[in-house]
C-alpha positions as a printed Julia matrix, in Angstrom:
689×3 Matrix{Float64}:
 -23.06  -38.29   64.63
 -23.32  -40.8    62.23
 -24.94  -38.25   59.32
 -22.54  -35.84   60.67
 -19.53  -38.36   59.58
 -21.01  -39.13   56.16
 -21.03  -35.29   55.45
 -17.57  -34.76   56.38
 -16.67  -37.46   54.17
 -18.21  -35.99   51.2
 -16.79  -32.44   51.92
 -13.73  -34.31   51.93
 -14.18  -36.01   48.5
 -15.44  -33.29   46.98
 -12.48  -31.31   47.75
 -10.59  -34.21   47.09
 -12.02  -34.38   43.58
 -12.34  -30.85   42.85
  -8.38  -30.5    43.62
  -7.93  -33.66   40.91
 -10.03  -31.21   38.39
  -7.97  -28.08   38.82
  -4.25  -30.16   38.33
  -5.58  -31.94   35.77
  -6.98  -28.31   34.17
  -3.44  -27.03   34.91
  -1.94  -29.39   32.88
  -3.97  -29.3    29.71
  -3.56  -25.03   30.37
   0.5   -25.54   30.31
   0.01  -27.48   27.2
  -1.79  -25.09   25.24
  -0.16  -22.45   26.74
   3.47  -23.86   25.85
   2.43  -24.07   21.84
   0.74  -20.35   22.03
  -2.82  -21.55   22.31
  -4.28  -18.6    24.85
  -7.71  -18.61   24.58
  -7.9   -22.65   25.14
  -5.02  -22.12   27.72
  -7.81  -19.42   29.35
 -10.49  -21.67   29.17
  -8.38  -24.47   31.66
  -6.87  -21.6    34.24
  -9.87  -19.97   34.24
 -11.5   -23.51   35.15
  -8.68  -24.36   38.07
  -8.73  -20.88   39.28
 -12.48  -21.49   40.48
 -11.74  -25.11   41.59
  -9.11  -23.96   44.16
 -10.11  -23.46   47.75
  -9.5   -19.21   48.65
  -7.56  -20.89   52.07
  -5.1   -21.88   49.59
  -3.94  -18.61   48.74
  -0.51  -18.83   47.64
  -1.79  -21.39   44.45
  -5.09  -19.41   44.03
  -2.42  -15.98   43.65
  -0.18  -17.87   41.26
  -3.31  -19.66   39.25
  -4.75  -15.99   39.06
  -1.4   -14.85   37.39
  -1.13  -17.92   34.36
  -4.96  -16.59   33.14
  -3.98  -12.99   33.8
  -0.93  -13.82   31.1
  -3.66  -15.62   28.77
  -6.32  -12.47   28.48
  -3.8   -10.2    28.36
  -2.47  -11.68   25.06
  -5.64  -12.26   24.0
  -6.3    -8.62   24.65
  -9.07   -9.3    27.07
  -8.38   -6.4    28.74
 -10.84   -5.99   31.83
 -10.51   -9.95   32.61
  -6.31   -9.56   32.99
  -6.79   -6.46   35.02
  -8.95   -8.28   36.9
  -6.55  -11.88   37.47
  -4.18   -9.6    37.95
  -5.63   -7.72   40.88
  -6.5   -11.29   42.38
  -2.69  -12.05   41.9
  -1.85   -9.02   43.88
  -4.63   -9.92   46.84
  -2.85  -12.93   47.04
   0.39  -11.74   46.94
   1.79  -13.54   43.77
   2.42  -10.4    42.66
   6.17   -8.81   41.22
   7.54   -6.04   39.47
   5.94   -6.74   36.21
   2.8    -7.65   37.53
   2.42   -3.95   38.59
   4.56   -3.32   34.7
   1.6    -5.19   32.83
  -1.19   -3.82   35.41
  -0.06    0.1    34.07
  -0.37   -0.76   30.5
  -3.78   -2.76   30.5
  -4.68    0.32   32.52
  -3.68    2.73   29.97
  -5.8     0.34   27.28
  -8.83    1.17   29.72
  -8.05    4.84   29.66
  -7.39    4.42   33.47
  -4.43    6.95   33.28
  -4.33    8.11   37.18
  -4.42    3.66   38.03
  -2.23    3.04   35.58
   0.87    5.66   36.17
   0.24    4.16   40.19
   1.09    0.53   39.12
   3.81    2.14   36.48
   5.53    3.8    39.29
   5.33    0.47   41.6
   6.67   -1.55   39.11
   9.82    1.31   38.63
  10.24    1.43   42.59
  10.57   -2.63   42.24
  12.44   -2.84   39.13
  15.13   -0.01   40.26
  15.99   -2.59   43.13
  17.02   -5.15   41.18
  18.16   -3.99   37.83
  21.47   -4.62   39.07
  21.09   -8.11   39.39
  18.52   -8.96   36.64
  20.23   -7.23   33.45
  17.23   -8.69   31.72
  15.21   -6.28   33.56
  16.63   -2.95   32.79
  13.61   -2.61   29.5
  10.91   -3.35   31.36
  12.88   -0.31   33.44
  12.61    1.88   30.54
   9.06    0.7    29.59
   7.83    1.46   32.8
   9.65    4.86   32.73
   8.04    5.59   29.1
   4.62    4.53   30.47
   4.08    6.85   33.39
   5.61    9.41   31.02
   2.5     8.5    29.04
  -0.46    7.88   32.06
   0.78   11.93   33.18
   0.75   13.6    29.44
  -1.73   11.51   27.59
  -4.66   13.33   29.36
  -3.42   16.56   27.71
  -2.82   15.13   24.08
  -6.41   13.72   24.21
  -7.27   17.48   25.03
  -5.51   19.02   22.22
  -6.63   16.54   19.89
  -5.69   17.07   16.03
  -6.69   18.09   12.53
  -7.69   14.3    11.73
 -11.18   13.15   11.51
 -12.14    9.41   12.62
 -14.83    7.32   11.45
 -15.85    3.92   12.26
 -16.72    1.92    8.44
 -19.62   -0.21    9.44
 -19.8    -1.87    5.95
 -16.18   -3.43    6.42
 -16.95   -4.81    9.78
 -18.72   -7.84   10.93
 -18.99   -8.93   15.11
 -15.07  -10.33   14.89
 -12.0    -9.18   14.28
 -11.18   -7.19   11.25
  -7.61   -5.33   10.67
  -4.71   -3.87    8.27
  -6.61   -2.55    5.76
  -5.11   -2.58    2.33
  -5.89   -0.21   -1.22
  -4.66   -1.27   -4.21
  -5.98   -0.83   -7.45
  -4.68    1.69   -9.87
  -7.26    3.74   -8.91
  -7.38    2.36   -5.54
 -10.73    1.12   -5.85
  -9.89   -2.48   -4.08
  -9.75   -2.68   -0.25
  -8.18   -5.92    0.85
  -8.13   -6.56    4.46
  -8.07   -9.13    7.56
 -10.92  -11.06    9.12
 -12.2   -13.62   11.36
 -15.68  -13.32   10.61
 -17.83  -16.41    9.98
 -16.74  -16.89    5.98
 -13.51  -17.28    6.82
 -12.32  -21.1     5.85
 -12.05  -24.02    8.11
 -14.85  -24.94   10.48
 -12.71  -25.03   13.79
 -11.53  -22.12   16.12
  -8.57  -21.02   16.75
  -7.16  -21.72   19.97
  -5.4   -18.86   20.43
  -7.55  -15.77   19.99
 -11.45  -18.27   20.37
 -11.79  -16.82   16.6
 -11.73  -18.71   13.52
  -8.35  -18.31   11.74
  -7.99  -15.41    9.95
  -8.22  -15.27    6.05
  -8.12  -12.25    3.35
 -11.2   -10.34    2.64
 -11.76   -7.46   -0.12
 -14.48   -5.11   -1.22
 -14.6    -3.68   -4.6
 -15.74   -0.08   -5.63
 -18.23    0.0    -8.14
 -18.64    2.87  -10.82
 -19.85    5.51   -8.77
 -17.33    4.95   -6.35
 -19.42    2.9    -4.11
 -18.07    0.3    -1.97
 -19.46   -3.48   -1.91
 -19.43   -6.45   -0.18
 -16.74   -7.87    1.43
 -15.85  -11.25   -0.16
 -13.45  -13.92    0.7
 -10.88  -13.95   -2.29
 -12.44  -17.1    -4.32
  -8.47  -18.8    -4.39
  -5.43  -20.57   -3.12
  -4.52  -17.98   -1.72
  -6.42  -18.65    1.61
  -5.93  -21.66    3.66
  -7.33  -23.38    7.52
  -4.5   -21.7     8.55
  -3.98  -17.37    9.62
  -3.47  -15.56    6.93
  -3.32  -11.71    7.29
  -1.59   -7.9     6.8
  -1.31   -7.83    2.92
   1.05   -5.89    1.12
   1.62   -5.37   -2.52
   4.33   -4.15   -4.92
   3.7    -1.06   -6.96
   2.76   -2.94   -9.86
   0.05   -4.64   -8.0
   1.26   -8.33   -9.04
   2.75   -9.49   -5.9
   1.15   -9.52   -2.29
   3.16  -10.55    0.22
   1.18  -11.66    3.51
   1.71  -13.38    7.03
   0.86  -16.83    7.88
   0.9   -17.95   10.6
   0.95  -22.26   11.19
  -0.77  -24.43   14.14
   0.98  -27.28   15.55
  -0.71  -29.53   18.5
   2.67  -30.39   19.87
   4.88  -27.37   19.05
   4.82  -23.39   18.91
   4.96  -22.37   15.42
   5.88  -18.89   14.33
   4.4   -16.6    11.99
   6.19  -16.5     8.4
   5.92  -13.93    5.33
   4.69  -15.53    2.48
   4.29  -14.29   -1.42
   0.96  -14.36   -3.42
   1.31  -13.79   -7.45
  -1.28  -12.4    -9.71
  -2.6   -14.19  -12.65
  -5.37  -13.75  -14.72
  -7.2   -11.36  -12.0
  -6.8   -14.83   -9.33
  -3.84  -14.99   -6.99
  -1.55  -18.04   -6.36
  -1.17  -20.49   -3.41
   1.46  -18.43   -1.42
   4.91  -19.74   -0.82
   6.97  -18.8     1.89
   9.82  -15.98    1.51
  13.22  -16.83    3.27
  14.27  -14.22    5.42
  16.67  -15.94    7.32
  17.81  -19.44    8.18
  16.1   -18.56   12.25
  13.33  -20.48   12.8
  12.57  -19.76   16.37
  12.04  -15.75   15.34
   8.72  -14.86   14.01
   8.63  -12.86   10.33
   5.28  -10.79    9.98
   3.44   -7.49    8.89
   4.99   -7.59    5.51
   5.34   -3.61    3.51
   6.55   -2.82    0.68
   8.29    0.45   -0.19
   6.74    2.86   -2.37
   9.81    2.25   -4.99
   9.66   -1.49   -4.89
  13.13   -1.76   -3.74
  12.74   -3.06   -0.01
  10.86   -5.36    1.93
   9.99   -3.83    5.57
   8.59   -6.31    8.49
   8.49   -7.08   11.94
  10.72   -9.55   13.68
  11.53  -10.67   17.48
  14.92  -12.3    15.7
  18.47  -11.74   17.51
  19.72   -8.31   17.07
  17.09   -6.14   18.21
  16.14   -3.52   20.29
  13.82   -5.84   21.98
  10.27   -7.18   22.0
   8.84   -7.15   17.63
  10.96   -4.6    15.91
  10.96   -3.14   12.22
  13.82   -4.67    9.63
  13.78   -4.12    6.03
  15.84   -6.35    3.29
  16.57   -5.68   -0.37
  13.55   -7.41   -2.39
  14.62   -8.91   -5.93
  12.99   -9.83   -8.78
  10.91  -13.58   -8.06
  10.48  -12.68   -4.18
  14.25  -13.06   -3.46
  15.24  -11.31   -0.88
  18.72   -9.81    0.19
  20.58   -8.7     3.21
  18.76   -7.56    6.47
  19.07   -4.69    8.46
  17.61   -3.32   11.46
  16.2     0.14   11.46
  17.66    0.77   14.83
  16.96    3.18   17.35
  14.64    5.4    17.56
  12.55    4.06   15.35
  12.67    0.63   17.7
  12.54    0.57   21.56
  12.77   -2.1    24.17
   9.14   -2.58   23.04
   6.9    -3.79   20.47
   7.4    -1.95   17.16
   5.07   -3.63   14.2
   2.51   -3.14   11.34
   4.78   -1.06    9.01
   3.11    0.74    6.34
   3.9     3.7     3.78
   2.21    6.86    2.87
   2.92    6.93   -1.19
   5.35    9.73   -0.79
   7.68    7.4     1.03
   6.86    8.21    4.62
   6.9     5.11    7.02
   4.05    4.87    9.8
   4.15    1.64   12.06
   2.74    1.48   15.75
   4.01    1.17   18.68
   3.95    0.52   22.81
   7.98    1.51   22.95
   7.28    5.31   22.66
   4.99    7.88   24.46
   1.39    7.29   23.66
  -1.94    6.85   24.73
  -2.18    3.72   25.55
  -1.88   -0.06   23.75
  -0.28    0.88   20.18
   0.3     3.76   18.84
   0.65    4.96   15.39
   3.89    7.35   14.8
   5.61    7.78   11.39
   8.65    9.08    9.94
   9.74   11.71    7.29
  11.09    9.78    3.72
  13.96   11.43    4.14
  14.83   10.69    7.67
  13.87    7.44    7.41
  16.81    5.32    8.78
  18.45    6.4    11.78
  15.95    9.18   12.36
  15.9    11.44   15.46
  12.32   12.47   14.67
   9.94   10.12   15.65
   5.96   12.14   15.26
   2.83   11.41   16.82
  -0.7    11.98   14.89
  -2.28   12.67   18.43
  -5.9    12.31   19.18
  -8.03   10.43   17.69
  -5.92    9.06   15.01
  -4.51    7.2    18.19
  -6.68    6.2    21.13
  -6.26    4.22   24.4
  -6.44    0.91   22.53
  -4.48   -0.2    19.8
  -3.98    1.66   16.86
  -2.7     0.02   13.4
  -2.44   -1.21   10.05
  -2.78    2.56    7.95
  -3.21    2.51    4.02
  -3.63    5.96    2.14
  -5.89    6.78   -0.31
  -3.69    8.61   -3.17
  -1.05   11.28   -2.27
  -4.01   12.66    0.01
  -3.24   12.21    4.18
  -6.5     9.85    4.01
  -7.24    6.37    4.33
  -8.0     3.19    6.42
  -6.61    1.71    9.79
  -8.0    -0.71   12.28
  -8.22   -0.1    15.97
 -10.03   -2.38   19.0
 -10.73    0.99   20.61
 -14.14    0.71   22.11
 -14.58   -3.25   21.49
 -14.7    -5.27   24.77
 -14.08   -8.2    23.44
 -10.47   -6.74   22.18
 -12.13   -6.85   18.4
 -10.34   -4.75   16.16
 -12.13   -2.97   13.22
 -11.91   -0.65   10.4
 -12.0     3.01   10.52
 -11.5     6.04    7.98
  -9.24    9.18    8.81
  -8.57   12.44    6.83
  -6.75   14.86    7.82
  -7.14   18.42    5.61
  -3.5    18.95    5.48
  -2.3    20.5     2.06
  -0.96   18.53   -0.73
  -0.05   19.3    -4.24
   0.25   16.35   -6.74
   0.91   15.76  -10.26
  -0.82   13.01  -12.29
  -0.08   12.07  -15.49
  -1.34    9.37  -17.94
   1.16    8.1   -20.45
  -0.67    6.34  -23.77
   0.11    6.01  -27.28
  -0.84    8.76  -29.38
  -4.24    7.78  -30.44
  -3.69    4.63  -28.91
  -4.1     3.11  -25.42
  -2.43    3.4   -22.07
   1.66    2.46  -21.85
   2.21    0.56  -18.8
   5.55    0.25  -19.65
   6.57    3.58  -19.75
   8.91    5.41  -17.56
   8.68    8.39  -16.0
  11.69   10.94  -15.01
  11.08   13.69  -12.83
  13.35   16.97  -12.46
  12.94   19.76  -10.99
  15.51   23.28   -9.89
  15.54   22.32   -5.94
  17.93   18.96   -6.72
  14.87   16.63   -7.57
  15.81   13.86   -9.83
  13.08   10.7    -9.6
  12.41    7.44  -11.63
   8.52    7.27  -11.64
   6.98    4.14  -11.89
   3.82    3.75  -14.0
   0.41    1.87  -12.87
  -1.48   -0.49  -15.39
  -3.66    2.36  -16.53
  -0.6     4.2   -17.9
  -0.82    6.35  -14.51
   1.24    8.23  -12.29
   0.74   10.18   -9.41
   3.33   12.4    -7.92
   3.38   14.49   -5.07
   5.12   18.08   -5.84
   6.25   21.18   -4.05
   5.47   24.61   -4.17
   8.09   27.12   -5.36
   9.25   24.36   -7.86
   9.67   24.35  -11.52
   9.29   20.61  -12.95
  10.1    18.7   -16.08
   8.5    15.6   -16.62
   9.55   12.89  -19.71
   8.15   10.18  -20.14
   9.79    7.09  -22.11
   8.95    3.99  -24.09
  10.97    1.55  -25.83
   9.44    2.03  -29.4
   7.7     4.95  -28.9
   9.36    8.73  -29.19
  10.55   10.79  -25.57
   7.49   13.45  -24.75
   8.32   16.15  -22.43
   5.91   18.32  -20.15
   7.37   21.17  -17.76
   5.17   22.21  -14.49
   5.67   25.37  -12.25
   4.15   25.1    -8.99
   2.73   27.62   -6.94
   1.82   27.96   -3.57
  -2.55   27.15   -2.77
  -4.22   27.46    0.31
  -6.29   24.03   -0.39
  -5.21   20.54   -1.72
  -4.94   20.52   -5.74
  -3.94   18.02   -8.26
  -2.31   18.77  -11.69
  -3.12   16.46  -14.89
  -0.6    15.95  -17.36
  -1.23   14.08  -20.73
   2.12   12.14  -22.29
   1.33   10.55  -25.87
   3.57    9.36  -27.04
   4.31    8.76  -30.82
   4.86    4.92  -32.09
   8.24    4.95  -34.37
   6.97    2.12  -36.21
   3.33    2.89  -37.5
   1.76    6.32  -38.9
   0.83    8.7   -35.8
  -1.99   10.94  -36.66
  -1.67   14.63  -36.62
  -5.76   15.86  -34.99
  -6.85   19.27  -35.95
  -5.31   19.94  -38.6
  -7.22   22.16  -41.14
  -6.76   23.75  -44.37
  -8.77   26.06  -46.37
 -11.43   24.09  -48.64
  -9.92   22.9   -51.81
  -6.66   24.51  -50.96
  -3.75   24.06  -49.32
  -3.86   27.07  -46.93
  -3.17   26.26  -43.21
  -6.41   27.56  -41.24
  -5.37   29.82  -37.55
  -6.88   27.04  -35.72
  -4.77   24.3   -37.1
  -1.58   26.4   -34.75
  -2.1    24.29  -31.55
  -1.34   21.42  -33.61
   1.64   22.18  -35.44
   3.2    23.7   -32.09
   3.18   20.59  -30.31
   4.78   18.8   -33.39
   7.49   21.27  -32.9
   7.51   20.63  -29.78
   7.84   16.77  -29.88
  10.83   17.08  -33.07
  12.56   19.38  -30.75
  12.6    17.01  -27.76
  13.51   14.0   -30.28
  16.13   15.44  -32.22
  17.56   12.56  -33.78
  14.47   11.66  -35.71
  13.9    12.44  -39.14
  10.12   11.97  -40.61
   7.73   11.99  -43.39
   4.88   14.06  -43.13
   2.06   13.02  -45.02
  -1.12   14.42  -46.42
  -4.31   12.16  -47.47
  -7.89   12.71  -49.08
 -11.08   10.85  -49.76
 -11.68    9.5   -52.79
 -13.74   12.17  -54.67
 -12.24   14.0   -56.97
  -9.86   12.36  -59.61
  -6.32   10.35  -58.5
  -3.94   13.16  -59.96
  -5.78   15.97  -58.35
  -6.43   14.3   -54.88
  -2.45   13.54  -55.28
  -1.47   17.08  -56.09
  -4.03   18.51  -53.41
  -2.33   16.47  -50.66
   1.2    16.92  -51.87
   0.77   20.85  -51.41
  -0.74   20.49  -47.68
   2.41   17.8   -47.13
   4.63   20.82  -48.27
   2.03   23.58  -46.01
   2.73   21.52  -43.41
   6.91   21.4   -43.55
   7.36   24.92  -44.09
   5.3    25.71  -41.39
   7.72   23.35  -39.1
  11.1    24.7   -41.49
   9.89   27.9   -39.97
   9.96   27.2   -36.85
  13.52   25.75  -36.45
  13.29   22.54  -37.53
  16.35   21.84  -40.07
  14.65   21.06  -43.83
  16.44   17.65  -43.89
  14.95   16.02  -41.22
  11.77   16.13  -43.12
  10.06   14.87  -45.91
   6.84   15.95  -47.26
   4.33   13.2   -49.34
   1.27   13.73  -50.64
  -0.87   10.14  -50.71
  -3.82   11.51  -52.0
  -6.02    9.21  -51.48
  -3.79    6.5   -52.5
  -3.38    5.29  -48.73
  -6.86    4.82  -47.29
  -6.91    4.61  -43.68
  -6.68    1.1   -41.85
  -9.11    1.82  -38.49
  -7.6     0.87  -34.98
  -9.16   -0.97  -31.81
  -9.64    3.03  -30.02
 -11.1     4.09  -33.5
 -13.31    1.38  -33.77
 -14.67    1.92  -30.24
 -15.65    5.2   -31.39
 -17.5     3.84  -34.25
 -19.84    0.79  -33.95
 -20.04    0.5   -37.57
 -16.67   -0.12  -38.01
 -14.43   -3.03  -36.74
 -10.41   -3.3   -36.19
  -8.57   -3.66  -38.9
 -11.62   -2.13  -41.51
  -9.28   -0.56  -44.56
 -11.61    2.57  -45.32
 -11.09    2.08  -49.63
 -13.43    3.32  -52.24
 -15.82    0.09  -52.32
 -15.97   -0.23  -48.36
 -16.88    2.96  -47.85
 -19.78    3.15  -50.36
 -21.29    0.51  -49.45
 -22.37    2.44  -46.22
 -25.65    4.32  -45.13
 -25.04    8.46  -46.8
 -23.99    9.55  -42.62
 -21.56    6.76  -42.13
 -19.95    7.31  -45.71
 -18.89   11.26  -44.52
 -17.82    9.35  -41.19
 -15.34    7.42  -43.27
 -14.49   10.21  -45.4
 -13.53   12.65  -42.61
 -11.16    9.89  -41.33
  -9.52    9.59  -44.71
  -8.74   13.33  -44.6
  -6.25   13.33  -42.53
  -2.69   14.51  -41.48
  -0.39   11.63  -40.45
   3.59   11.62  -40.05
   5.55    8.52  -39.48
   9.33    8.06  -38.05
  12.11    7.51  -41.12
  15.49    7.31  -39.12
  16.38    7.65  -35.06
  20.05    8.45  -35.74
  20.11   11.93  -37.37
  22.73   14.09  -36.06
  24.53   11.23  -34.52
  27.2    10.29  -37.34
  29.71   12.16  -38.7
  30.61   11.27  -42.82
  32.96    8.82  -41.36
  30.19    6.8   -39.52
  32.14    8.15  -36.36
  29.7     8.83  -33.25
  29.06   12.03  -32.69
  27.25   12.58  -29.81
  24.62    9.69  -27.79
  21.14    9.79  -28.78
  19.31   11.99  -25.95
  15.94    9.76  -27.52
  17.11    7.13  -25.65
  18.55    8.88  -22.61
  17.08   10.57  -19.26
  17.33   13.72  -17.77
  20.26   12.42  -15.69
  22.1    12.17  -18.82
């Protein structure tokens, strides 16, 4: 009896104690989960749940929902189907129980379990929708995701033209997502990671990870990728940092951050990173809006540079994250916000905005039809706000899990986006996709005639079906465009100090991708432009056939800038004496005039000079690349070039004989004899003018 006692007793304490354990784990789980910590609010539910007695089954139920809420933000999707189920056996269940049960069932690829729970939770809901107002999306949710669990099994059947692949090199054994290119050639991929090299030495209570920081990979020059490094910088912190975005010019990322607080939630904020010297700056917070209980993530930039897309759970919404946009300005000011509005955003969670280069917008999505967790969908450029066409890439672009964070790879429909499908830890990682679709681009490089690139020049585009575009140019002096079949295109390209160049395109329909390369040099109205392949007959003055090409395009370029006057010049070596070398070039000046006098352009806008070899020629930084015996700035006269090895001297002397013209006046035509105006200089003007 007596042994019998003492074992009661200790039952009893045990119990006793064990029921001490759980409330205290209860309360440190309320704690973390009231701040947004998940994964440490997991660890304390998950900790109570097993301390409490199965007799007690209305606290055990209840228990078994607060950790089913933790791993199903935490996207531990088999552990919150499972708390869930034990919230259901007993009978803590509700309507959105069954809601949340349908979706993490659709993450599984469970469609028949899932539309069952999506169709309890609509038989629950539609009884008290009338009463609950709050509850009439998760009515419409519910309704969109049996619409899903019954026609998702057919769209994974039809599948798609796009092509999947997992990119090992990118990926580590965490959590890597929203991949970014940028690069003029895109040969940069910046994305997010929690992987080991990530800063700070503690883990983050809500997702068990480290905190997220910004990771790239370079291509080297065979188009290889390395790496991935942790940007050496400010720009990462202890804190998350992740889904980069970047202005066309590549010298601004924007980025979310996202805070910890022991004592408060703290909400994700978009924050700007500036380019100097190849190293980006400590970011510093954009102001959206004066809310500070609304979170401000997933930052995009348009294609034009003229709006600043992101997610937002602020007043004003559809519901859940939607996608806003605000005017961007010049030092990361930002203007009025606006709400894309339906049906771009749902009652769900619309986030991760991105754009496809000609202007389309993809995001994802668990508001629409899909197959499961979030969806990619995009939107047409022009139907972009207000749109009633909403499109689905299908199978496998999308899967069951979630589906995010796209970045294209030139004017080409391929790329990068991250997905967790497959990971059952919830990891997401980085995949490829192509898709063979057909497009037709136009790139053009813009540079100074034999100079270097202008990455200051603009670009106008026109073509007969109402097309009228700005182009921007990248730091190589690149642009890439796409274009349409049927289409006849002119291009000009502008600098300030440099004369207009114009280029005209007529597109025709192919049956496979193809890319058209235009050159732009443009001509520097300040210094001598060189005239290549130019030739005469030997000793004479004669214009050879092949010298045609030539002396067409300087047509050309007087016609499209015809408020410039010039002097063409003519130059030698220095054999021969003075007077003849002068006489010699002065005829060739003349050749050269007539040859242009004959071809439209009016006498006075040109002057013909022979130099002879009275001008030797001063050797540029692209010349002397050319030539390692020669330096910028080398003046090619009598004595320097002498006092060179026999080859080098003809090297010299070749560049002596040359062809140059050079820009006298950029008001010709404009004036009448009164000095009146005339007409406004189309050298300074754009197609729209």
């Amino acid at each position: 009896m007596r042994k019998y006692v003492i074992l009661s007793l200790a039952i009893a304490l045990s119990a006793l104690l064990a029921s001490c354990g759980a409330d205290q784990a209860m309360k440190k789980g309320d704690k973390f989960y009231a701040i947004g910590e998940y994964y440490d609010a997991a660890t304390q539910y998950r900790k109570a749940y097993s301390q409490t007695a199965s007799k007690e089954r209305a606290l055990k139920g209840q228990r078994a929902m607060k950790l089913a809420e933790c791993y199903r933000r935490i996207n531990f999707t088999n552990k919150a189907i499972t708390a869930y189920n034990n919230a259901v056996r007993y009978k803590q269940d509700d309507s959105l129980t069954h809601f949340h049960l349908g979706r993490l069932y659709m993450q599984n690829g469970n469609y028949k379990e899932a539309a069952k729970h999506f169709q309890m939770a609509i038989d629950s809901l539609q009884l008290v929708v009338d009463s609950l107002p709050a509850s009439e999306n998760y009515l419409k949710l519910a309704k969109t995701g049996l619409k899903s669990a019954q026609m998702a099994p057919e769209w994974k059947k039809a599948g798609s033209d796009y092509t999947v692949k997992r990119e090992n090199l990118f990926n580590s054994r965490r959590a890597e997502y929203s991949p970014m290119l940028a690069g003029d050639q895109n040969e940069q991929l910046y994305f997010t990671s929690t992987r080991n090299q990530a800063q700070g030495d503690e883990y983050n209570g809500i997702t068990g990870a480290k905190a997220a920081d910004i990771f790239f990979s370079q291509k080297d020059d065979k188009g290889k990728w390395g790496k991935p490094l942790a940007i050496d910088s400010e720009l990462n912190s202890n804190f998350e940092e992740g889904a980069c975005s970047f202005t066309p010019d590549g010298r601004t990322m924007f980025l979310t951050q996202c805070k910890t607080d022991p004592n408060n939630p703290r909400y994700a904020i978009i924050v700007a990173s500036n380019r100097s010297d190849a190293a980006w700056s400590k970011p510093t917070e954009v102001h959206i809006a004066k809310d500070t209980l609304s979170s401000f993530a997933h930052p995009a930039v348009s294609p034009d540079g003229e709006w600043l897309y992101f997610t937002s759970d602020m007043p004003g919404g559809e519901g859940g994250f939607d996608i806003w946009r605000a005017r961007l300005y010049g030092n990361n000011q930002i203007g009025s916000v606006e709400n894309l509005g339906k049906p771009i955003n749902t009652p769900g969670d619309e986030q991760f905005p991105t754009f496809r280069p000609n202007g389309d917008l993809y995001f994802s999505s668990n508001g629409h039809p899909g197959l499961g967790g979030l969806d990619i969908f995009f939107v047409k450029k022009e139907k972009l706000i207000h749109s009633s066409l909403i499109n689905h890439p299908g199978f496998p672009l999308n899967s069951q899990g979630d589906d995010f964070g796209m970045t294209f790879e030139g004017r080409l429909n391929r790329g990068y986006f991250s997905s967790n499908r497959g990971d059952t830890r919830g990891y997401d990682h980085i995949y490829s996709f192509f898709n063979p679709e057909i497009v037709q681009t136009v790139k053009g490089w813009v540079y100074e005639q034999d100079g270097y690139e202008l990455p200051a020049a603009q670009v106008y585009m026109v073509g007969n079906d109402g097309t009228n575009q700005k182009l921007s140019v990248r730091g190589d002096g690149s642009f890439t465009q796409e274009i349409k079949a049927g289409v006849d295109y002119l291009f000009l390209a502008t600098c300030k100090g440099f004369l207009n160049h114009q280029e005209q395109l007529r597109v025709e329909p192919v049956k496979k991708s193809e890319e058209y390369v235009l050159q732009f040099p443009l001509a520097n109205i300040s210094a001598p432009v060189l005239i290549e392949n130019i030739w005469y007959d030997f000793d004479k003055a004669t214009l050879r056939p092949e010298s045609q090409t030539a002396l067409d395009e300087l047509v050309k370029l007087l016609n499209e800038n015809p408020n410039i006057t010039i002097e063409l010049s003519a130059h030698t070596d220095y054999k021969g004496s003075e007077q003849y070398n002068e006489r010699l070039s002065q005829r060739r000046a003349e050749s050269v005039v007539n040859y242009l006098i004959s071809h439209g352009i009016a006498a006075d806008r040109l002057t013909p000079k022979g130099y002879g070899e009275g001008k030797p020629k001063k050797i540029k930084r692209k010349v002397a690349e050319k030539y390692e015996f020669l330096k910028e700035g080398d003046v090619l006269t009598e004595a320097f070039v002498t006092a060179l090895p026999e080859e080098q001297q003809e090297q010299c002397n070749q560049l002596n004989r040359r062809t140059e013209f050079i820009v006298l006046r950029t008001t010709y035509g404009l004036f009448d004899k009164e000095g009146k105006l005339i007409r406004k200089p189309s050298a300074e003007g754009s197609p729209k003018d």
